[in-house]
N, C-alpha and C positions, 0 to 999 in steps of 0.2 A: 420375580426379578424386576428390578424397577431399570429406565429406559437408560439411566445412566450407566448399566450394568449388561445392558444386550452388548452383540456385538454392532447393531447400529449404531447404536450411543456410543460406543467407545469411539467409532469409525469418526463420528461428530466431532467428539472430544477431540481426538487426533488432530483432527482438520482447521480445526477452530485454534487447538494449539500451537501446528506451522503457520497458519495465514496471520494468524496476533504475533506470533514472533516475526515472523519474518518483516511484518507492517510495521511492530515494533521499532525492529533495526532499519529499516528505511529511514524512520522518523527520527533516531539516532543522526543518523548521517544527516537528514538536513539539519538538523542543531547545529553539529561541528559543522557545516559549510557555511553556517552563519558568519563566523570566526574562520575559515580554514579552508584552500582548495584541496585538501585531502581527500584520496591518494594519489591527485596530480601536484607535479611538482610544482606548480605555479595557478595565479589567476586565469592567464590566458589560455594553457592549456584546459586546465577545468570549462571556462565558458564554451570549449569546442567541443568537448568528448561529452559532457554530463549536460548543459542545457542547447550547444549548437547555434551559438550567437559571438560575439565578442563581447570582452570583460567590462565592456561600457554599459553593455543590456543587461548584465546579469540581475538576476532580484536581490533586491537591498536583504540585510541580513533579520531584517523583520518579517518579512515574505516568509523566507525560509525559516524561520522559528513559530511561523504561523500554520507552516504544512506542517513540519515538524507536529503540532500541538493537533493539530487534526490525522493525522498517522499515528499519534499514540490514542486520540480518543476509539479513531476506528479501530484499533487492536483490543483496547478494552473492549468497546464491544461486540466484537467477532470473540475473544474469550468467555464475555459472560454468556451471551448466548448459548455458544458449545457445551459450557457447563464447568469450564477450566474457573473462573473466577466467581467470587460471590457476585449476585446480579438482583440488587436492589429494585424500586420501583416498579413499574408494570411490564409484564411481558411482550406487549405490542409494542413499546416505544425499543425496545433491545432487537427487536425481531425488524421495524421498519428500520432502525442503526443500522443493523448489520444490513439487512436490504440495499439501503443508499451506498453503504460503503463497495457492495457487490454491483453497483449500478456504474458507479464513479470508475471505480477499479476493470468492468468490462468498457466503456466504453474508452476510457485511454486508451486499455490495450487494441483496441477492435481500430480504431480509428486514426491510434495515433502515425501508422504509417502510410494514413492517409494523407494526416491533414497538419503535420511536419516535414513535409519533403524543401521547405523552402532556408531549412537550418543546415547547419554545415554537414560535408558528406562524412565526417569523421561519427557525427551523430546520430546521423541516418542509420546508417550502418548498424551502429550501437543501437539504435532505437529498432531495428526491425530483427534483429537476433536477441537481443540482452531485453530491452527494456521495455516492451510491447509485449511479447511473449509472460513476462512476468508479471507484469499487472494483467493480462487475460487468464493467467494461474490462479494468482491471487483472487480474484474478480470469483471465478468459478466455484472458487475453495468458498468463497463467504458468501454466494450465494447457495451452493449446500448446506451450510453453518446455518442461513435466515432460512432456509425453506423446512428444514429437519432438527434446529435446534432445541431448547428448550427456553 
């Protein structure tokens, strides 16, 4: 039985498969917010609920298509790792990827309702239910993916 085929490796697989999707569709959404305060109905409600500033501070639509670009890299490689995608080149640079992206992704979540308490209370809120909580999911999921992957 090769490791792809245990149920460890499937557990991996799994794993690697929700934390790339789901990084995936993050990274969706900043693209369209490049363009778009969807699913609010406007600029100003988005800069309250989703970044917790006013629509003056929000990041230029370049910002956002630059996390965007890095939410889809870290999904590639939290799937190659796992074993969900072809994964060219050497093992250690897939394995330290996914690493930094489990590093990134825990300490958002571990910190950020730390050290965002000075953004609006609409956000807060949302940050220490919704958006903390999931990048510390996230975070966890890929750093099983880099410690047990392939």
């Amino acid at each position: 039985m090769t490791a792809g085929t245990t149920g460890a490796g499937r557990g991996v697989r799994t794993t690697a498969v929700a934390v790339a999707g789901a990084l995936a569709a993050v990274g969706g959404l900043h693209a369209l917010w490049a363009r778009s305060p969807w699913p609010c109905r406007s600029r100003a409600e988005f800069a309250d609920l989703v970044v917790g500033t006013s629509p003056e501070r929000l990041p230029s639509p370049a910002a956002c298509l630059g996390v965007a670009g890095l939410l889809g890299t870290g999904a590639y490689l939290v799937a190659a790792r796992g074993g969900a995608l072809p994964a060219p080149g050497p093992r250690w640079l897939r394995t330290a990827g996914t690493a930094g992206v489990a590093t990134v992704l825990l300490a958002r979540g571990l910190a950020g309702p730390r050290l965002l308490t000075d953004r609006s209370p609409r956000f807060v809120r949302l940050d220490r239910r919704l958006y903390s909580p999931l990048c510390t999911a996230l975070g966890t999921g890929a750093a099983v993916v880099a410690a047990r992957g392939r």
